[in-house]
Backbone as numpy.savetxt, mean C-alpha at the origin, in Angstrom:
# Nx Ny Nz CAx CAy CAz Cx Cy Cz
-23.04 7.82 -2.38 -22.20 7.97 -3.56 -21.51 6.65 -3.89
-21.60 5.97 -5.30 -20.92 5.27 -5.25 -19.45 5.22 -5.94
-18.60 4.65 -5.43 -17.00 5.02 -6.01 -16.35 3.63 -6.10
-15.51 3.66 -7.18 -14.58 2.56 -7.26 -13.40 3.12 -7.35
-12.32 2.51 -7.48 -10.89 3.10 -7.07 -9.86 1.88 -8.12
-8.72 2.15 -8.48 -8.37 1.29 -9.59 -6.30 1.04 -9.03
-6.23 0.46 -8.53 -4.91 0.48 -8.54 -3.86 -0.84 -9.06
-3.14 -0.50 -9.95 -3.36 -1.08 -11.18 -1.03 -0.92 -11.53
-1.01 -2.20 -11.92 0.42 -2.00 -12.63 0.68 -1.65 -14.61
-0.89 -1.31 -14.68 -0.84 -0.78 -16.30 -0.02 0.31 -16.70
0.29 1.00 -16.41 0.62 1.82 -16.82 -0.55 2.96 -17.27
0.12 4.11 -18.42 -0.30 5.26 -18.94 -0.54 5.46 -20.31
-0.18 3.83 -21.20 0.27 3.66 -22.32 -0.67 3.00 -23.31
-1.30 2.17 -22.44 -2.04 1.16 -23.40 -3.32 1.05 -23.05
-4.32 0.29 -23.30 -6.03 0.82 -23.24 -6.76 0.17 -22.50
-5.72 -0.89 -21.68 -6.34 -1.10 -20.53 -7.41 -0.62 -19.49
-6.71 0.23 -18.67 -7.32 1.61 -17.76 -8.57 2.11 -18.18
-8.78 2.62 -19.53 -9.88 3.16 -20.65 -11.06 2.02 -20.77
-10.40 0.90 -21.01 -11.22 -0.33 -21.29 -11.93 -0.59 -19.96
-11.27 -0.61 -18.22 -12.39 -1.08 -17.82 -12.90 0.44 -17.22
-13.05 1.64 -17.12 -13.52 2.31 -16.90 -14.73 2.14 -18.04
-14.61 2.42 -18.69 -15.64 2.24 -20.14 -16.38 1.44 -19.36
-16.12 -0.12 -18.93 -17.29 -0.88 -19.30 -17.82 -0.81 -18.13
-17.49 -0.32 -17.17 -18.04 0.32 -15.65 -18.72 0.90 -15.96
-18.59 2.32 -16.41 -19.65 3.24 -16.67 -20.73 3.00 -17.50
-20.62 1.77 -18.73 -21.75 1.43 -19.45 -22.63 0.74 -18.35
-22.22 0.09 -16.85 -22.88 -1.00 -16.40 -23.28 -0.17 -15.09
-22.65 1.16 -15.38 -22.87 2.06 -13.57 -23.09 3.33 -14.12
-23.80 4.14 -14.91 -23.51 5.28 -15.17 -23.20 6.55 -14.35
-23.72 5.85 -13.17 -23.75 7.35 -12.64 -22.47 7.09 -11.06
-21.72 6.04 -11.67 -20.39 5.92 -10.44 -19.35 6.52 -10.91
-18.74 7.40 -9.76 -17.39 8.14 -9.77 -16.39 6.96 -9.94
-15.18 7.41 -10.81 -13.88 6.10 -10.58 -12.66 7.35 -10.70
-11.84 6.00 -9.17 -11.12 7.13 -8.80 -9.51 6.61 -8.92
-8.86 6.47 -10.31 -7.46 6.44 -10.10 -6.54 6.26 -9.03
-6.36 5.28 -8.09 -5.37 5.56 -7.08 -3.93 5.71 -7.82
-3.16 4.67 -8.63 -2.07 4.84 -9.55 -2.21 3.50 -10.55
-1.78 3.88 -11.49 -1.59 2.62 -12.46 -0.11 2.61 -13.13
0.54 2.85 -12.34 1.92 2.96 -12.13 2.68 2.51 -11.33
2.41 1.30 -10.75 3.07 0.02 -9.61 4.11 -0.78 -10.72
4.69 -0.86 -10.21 6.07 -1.71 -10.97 5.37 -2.95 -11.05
5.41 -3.67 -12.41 4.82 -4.73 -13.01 5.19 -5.77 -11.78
3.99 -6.38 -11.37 3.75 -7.77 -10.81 4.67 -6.79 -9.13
4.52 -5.82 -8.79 4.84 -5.61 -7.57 3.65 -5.50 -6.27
3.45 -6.65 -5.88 2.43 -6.72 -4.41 2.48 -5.67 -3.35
4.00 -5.53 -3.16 4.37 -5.06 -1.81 4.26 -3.62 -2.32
4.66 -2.89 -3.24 4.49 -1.58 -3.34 2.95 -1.21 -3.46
2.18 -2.13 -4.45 0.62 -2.11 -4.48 0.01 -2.08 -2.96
0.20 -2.57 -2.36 -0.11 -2.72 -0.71 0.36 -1.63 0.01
1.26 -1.26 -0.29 1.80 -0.01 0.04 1.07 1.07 0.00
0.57 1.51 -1.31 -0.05 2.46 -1.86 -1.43 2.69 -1.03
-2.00 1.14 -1.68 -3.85 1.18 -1.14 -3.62 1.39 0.20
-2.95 0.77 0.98 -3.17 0.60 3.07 -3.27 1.96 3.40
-2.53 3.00 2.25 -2.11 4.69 3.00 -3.05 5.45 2.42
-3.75 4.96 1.37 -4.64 5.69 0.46 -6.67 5.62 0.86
-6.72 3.97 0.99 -8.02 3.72 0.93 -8.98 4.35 2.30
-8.45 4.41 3.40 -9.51 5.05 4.31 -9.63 6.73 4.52
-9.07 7.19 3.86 -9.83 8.62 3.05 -10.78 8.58 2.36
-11.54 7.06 1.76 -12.56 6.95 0.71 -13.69 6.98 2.07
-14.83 7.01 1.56 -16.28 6.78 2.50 -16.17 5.10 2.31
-17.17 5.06 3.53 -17.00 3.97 3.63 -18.11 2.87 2.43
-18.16 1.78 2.14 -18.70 1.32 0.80 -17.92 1.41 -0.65
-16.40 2.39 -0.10 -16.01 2.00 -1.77 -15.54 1.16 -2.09
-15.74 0.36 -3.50 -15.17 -0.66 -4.02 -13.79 -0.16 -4.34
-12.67 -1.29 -4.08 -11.23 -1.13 -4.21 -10.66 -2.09 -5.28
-10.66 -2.15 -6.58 -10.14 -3.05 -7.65 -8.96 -2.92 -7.75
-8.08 -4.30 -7.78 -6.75 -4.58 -7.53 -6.43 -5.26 -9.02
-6.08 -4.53 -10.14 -5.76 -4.91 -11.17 -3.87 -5.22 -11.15
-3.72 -6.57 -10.47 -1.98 -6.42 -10.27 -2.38 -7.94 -9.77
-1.33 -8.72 -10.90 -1.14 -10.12 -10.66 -2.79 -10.80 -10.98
-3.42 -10.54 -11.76 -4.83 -10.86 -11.49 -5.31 -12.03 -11.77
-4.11 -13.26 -12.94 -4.83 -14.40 -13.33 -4.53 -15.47 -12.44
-6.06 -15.53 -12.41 -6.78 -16.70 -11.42 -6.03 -18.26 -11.69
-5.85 -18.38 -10.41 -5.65 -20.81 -10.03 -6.13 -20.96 -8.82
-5.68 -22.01 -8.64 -7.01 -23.08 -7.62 -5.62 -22.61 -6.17
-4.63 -22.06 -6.32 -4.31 -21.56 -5.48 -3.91 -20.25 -5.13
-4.22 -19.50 -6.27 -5.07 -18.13 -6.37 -5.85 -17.96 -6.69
-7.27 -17.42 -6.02 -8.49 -17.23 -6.28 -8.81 -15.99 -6.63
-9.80 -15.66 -7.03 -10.07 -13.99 -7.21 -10.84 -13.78 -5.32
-10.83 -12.98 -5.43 -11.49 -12.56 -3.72 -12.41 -11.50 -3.72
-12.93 -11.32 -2.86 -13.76 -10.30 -2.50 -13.71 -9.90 -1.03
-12.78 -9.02 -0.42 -12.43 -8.85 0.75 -13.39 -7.66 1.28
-13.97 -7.41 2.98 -14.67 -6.45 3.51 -13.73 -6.11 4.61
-13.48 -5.10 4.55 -12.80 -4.88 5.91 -12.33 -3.11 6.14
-13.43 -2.56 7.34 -13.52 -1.49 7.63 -14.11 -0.71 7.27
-15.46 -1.48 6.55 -16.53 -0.64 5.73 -16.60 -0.84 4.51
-14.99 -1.02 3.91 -14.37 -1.11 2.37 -14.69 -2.44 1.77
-14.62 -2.78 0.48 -14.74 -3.56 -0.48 -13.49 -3.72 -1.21
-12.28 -5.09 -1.16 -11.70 -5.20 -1.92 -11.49 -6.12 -2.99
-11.36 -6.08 -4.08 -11.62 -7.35 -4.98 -10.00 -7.33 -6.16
-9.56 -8.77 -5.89 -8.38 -8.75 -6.43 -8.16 -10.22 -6.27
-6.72 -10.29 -6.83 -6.15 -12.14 -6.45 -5.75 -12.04 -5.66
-5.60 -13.51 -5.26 -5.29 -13.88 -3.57 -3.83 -14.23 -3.71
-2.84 -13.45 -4.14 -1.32 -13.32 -4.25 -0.60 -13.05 -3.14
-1.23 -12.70 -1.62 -0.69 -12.19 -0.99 -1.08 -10.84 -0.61
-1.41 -10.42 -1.29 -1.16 -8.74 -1.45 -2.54 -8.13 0.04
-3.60 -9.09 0.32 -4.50 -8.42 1.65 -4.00 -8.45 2.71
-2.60 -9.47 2.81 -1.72 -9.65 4.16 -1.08 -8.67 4.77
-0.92 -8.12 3.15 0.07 -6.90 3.49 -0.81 -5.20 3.25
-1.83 -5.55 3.11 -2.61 -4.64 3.32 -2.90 -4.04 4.66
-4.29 -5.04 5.51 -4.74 -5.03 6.63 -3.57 -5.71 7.73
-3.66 -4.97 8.55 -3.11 -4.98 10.04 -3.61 -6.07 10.78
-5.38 -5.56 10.62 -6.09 -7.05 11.41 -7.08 -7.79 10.16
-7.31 -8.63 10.51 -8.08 -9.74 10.22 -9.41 -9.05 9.56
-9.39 -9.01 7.89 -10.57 -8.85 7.64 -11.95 -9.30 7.61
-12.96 -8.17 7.98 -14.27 -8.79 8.70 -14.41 -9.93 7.43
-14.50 -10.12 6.52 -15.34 -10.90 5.34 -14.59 -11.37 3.88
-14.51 -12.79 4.13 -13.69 -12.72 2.48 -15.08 -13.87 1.64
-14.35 -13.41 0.75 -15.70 -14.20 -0.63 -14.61 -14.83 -1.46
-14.72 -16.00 -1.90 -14.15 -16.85 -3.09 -14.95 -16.16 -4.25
-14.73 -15.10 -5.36 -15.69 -14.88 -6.06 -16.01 -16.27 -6.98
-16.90 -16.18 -7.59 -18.23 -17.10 -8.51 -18.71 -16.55 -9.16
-18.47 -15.76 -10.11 -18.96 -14.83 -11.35 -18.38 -15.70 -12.45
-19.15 -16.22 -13.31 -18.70 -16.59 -14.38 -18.24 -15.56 -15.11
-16.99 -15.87 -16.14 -16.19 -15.01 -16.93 -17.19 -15.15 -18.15
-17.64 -13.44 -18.81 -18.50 -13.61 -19.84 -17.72 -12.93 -20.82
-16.48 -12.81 -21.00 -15.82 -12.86 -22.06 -15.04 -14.00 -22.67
-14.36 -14.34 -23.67 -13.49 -15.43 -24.15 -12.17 -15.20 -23.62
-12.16 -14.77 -23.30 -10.17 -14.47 -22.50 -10.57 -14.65 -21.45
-9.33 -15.46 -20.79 -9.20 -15.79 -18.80 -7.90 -14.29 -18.67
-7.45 -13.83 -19.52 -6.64 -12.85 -19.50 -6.31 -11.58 -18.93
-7.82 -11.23 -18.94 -7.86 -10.23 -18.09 -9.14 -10.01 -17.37
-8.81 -10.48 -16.05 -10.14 -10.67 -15.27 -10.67 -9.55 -14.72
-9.62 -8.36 -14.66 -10.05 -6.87 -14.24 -11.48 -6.82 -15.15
-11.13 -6.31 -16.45 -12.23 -6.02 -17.31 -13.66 -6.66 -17.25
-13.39 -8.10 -16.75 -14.21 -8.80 -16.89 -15.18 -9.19 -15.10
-15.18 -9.99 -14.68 -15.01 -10.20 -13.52 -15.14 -9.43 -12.42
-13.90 -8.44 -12.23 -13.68 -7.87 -11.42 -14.44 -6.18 -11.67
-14.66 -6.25 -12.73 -16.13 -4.72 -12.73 -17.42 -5.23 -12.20
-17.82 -6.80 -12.93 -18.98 -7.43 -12.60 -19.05 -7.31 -11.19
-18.27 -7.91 -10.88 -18.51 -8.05 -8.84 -18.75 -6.23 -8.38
-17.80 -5.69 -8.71 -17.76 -4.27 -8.46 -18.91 -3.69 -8.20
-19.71 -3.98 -9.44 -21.01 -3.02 -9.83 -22.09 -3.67 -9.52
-22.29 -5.02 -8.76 -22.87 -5.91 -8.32 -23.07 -5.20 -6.61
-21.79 -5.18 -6.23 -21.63 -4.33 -4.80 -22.02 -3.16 -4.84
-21.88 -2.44 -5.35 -22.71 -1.16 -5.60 -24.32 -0.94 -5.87
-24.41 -1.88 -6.00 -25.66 -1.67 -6.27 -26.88 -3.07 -5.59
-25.53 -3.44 -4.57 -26.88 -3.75 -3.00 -26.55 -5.15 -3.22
-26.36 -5.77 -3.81 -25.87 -7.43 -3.62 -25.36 -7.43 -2.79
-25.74 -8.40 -1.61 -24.95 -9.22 -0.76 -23.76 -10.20 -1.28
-22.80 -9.51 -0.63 -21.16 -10.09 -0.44 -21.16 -12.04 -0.63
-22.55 -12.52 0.21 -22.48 -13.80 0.27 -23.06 -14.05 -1.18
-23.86 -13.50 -1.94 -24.35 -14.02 -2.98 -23.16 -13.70 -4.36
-22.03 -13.37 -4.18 -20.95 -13.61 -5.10 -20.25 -14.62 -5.19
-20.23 -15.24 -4.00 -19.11 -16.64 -4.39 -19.17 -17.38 -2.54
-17.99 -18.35 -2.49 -18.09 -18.51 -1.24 -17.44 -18.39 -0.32
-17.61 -18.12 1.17 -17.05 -17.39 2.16 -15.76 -18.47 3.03
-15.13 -18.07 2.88 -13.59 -18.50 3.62 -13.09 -17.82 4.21
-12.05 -18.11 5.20 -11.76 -17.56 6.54 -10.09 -16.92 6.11
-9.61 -17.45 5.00 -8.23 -16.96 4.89 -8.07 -16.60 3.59
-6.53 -16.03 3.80 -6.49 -15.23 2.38 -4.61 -15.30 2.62
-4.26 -15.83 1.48 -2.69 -16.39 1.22 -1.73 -15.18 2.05
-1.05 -15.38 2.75 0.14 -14.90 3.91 0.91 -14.38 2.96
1.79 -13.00 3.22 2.81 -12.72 2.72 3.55 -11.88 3.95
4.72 -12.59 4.25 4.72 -11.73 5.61 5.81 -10.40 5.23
5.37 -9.26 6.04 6.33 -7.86 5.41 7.16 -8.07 7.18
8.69 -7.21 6.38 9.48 -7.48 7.50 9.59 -6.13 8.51
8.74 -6.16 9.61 8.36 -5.69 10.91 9.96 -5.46 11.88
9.66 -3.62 12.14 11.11 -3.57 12.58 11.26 -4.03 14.19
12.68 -4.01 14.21 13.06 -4.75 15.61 13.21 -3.97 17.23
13.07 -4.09 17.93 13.47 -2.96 19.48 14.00 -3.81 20.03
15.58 -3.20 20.49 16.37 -3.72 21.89 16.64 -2.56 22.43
17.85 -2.90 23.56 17.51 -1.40 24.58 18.86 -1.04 23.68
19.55 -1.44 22.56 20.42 -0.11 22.35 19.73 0.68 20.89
18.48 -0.01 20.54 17.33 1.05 19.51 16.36 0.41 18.83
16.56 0.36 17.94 15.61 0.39 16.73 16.30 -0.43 15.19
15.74 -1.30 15.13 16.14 -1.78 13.43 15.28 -1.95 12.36
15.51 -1.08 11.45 13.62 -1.23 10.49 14.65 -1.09 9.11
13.64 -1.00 8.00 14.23 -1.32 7.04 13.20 0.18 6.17
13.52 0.19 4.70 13.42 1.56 3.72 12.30 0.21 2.77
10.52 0.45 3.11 9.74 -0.43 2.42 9.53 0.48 1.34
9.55 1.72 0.73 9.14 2.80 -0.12 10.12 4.18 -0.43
10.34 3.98 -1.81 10.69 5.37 -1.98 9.71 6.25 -3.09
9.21 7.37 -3.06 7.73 8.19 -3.45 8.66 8.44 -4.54
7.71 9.69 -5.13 8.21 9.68 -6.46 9.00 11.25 -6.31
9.20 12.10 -5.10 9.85 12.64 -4.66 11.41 12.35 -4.55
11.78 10.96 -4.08 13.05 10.01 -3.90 12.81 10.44 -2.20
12.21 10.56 -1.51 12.14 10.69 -0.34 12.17 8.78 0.48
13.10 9.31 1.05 12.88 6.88 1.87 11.92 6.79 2.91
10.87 6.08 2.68 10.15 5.73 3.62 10.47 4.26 4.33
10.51 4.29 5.73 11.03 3.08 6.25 9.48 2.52 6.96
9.59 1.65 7.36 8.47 0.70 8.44 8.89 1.20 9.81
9.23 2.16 10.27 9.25 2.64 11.49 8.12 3.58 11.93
7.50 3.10 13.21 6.09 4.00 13.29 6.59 4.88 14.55
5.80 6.23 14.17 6.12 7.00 15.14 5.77 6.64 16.69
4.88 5.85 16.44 4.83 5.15 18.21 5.76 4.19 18.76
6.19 3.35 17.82 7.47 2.33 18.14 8.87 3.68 18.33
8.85 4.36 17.73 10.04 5.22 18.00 9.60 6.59 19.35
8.69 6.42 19.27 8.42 7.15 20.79 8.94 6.51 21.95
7.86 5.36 21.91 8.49 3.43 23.04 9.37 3.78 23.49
10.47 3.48 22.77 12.00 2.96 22.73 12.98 3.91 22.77
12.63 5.16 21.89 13.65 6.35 21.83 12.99 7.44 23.14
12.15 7.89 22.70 11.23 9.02 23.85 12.18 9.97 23.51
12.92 10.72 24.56 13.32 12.24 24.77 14.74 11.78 24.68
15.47 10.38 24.79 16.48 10.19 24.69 17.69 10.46 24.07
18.78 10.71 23.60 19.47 10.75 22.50 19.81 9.69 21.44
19.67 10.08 19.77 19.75 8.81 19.15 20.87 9.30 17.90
20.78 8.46 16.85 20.98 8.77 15.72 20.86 7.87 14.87
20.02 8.25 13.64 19.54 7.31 12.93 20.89 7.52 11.56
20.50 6.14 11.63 21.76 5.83 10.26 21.41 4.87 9.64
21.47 5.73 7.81 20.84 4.86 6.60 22.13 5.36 6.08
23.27 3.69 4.93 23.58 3.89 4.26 25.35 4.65 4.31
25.73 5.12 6.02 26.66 5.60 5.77 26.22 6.86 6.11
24.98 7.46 6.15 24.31 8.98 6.58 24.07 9.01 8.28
23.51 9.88 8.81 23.24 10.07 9.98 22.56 11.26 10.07
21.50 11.09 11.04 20.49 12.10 11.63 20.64 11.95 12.88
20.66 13.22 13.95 20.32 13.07 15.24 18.95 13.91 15.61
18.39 14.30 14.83 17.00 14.42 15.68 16.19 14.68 14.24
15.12 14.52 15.08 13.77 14.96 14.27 12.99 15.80 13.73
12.73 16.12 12.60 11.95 17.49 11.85 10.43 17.95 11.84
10.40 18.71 11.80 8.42 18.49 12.23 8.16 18.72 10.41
9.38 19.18 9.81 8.83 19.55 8.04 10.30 19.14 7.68
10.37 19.27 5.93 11.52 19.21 4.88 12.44 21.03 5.62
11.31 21.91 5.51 12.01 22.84 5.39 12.35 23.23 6.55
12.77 22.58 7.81 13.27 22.85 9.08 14.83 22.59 8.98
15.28 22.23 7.54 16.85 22.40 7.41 17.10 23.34 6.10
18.32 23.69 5.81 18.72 24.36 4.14 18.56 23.54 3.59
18.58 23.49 2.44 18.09 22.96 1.01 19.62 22.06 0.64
19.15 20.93 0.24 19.82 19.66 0.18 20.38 19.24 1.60
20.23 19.74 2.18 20.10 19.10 4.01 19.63 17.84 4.39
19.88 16.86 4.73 19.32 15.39 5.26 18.13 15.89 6.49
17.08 15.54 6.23 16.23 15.60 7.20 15.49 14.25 7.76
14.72 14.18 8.69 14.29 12.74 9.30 13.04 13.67 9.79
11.51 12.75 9.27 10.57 13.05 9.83 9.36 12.29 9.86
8.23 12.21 10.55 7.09 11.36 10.63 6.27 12.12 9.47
5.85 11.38 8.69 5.02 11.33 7.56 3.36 11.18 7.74
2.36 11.70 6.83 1.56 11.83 7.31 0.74 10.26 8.05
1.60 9.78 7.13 0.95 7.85 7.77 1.53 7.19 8.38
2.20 8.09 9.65 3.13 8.12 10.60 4.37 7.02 10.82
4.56 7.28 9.28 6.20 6.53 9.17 7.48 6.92 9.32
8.83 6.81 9.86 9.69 7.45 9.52 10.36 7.54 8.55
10.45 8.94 7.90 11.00 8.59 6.30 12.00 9.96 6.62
13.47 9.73 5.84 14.30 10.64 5.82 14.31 10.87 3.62
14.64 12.40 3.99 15.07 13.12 2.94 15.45 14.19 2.68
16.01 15.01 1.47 17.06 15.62 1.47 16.13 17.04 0.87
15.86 18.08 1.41 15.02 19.23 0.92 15.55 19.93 0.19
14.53 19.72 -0.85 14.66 20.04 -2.87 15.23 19.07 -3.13
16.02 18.05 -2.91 16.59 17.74 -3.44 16.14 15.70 -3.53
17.00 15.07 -4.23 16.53 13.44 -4.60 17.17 12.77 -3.73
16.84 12.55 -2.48 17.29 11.25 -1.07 17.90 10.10 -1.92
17.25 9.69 -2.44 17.19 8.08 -2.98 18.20 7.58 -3.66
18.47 8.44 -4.70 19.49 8.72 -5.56 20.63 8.93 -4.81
20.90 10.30 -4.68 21.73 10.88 -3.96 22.55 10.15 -2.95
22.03 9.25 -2.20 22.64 8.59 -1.00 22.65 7.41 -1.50
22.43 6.64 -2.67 22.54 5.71 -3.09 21.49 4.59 -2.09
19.87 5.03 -1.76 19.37 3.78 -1.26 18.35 3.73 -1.73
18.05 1.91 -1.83 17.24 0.62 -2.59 16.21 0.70 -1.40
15.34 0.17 -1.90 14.17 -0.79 -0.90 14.70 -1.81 -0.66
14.33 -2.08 0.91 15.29 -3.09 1.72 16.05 -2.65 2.26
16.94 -1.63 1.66 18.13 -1.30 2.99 17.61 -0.95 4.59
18.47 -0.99 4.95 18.87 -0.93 6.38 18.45 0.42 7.34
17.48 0.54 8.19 17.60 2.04 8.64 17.76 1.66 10.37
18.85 2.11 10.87 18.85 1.87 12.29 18.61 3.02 13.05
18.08 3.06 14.65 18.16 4.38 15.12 18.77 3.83 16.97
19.82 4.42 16.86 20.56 3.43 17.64 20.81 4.70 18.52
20.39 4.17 19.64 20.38 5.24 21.45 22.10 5.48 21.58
21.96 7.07 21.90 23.47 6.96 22.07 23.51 7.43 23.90
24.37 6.50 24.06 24.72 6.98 25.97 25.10 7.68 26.21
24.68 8.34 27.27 24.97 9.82 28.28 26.17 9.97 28.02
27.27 9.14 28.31 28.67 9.58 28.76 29.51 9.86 27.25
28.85 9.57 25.92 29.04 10.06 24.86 28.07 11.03 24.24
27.37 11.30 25.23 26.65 12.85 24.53 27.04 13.97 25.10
């Protein structure tokens, strides 16, 4: 099956989205395209990275991943063609694969597709379907452009462990208002285990953990591992984000409390 995937800071508004699906399907008729969101906050990397890292390995393996966000090309952003984990990603080199992949992707490509429209404007439409539907249909990765070993650094900020806890920060809030932090349920196993803690975002506090929303009453603060085993706290039925007044970036600590105060 072949599939492409579109994640995109266009929006819902204008004919973007329409435009390169269209010219996909004139050049692929018979490929599925699969919306991840086109609703990333204009020129936002880190939320775009966000999205695809939690989204893309539910696809089979071979799908093309088009990164319509930040897309015009310079000699110190290139367009790319990234392989890594079966997948196909093609986008600018803004940063945004750093913060994708964990490890080191198997394969990057400098793409080399000449632009066969008159606009450098929008290389999605152009460019970035060409390579697409090029990969789909059995071209070798090396015969798009040429192969380089790196792809521009953006470093995301990785939470901290000492022996009195945990310091991570709120990288996502969904469209729920639920806070997702960079805390993984294995770093908080490590360090916390069976111990006593309490996590505090903002002036709030949690002392233990939920296996669901609805393991408290309704507008209740809850704390739980998410399916992409992050720790994210929120408030059931009700808007976390809002409500408690927190941004991306803030602060989430989960700080061990000692025996002789429990």
């Amino acid at each position: 099956m072949a599939i492409i995937t579109l994640t995109t800071d266009w929006g819902d508004t204008d004919f973007y989205a329409a435009a390169v699906k269209g010219h996909i399907l004139s050049l692929l008729p018979q490929v599925t395209i699969v919306d991840i969101t086109h609703k990333i906050p204009s020129f936002d990397t880190s939320r775009a990275a966000y999205v695809l890292r939690n989204a893309f390995h539910y696809f089979p393996k071979g799908t093309v991943h088009i990164i319509g966000l930040n897309s015009e090309e310079s000699i110190e952003n290139p367009h790319l063609i990234v392989s890594c984990q079966g997948h196909y990603f093609i986008g600018t080199d803004n940063g945004i694969f750093s913060l994708i992949f964990k490890n080191l992707p198997d394969k990057i490509i400098i793409l080399d597709i000449p632009i066969e429209g008159e606009s450098y404007t929008f290389s999605t439409l152009d460019r970035f379907v060409s390579a697409a539907v090029k990969l789909l249909q059995g071209v070798p990765m090396e015969e798009l452009g040429e192969v380089t070993s790196k792809t521009e650094q953006k470093l995301s900020f990785e939470p901290a462990a000492n022996q009195q806890g945990i310091r991570g920060m709120v990288i996502h809030i969904d469209s729920y208002e639920n806070i997702i932090t960079n805390i993984p349920k294995e770093l908080f196993v490590n360090v916390i285990g069976n111990k006593a803690f309490r996590i505090q975002i903002k002036g709030y506090s949690s002392t233990f953990i939920s296996e669901s929303y609805g393991d408290v009453r309704e507008g209740e603060l809850v704390s739980l591992f998410g399916s992409n085993g992050l720790l994210q706290i929120a408030l059931n039925k009700a808007n976390a984000a809002s409500l408690l007044g927190v941004q991306e970036k803030d602060a989430v600590n989960i700080l061990l409390i000692p025996e002789d105060k429990f």
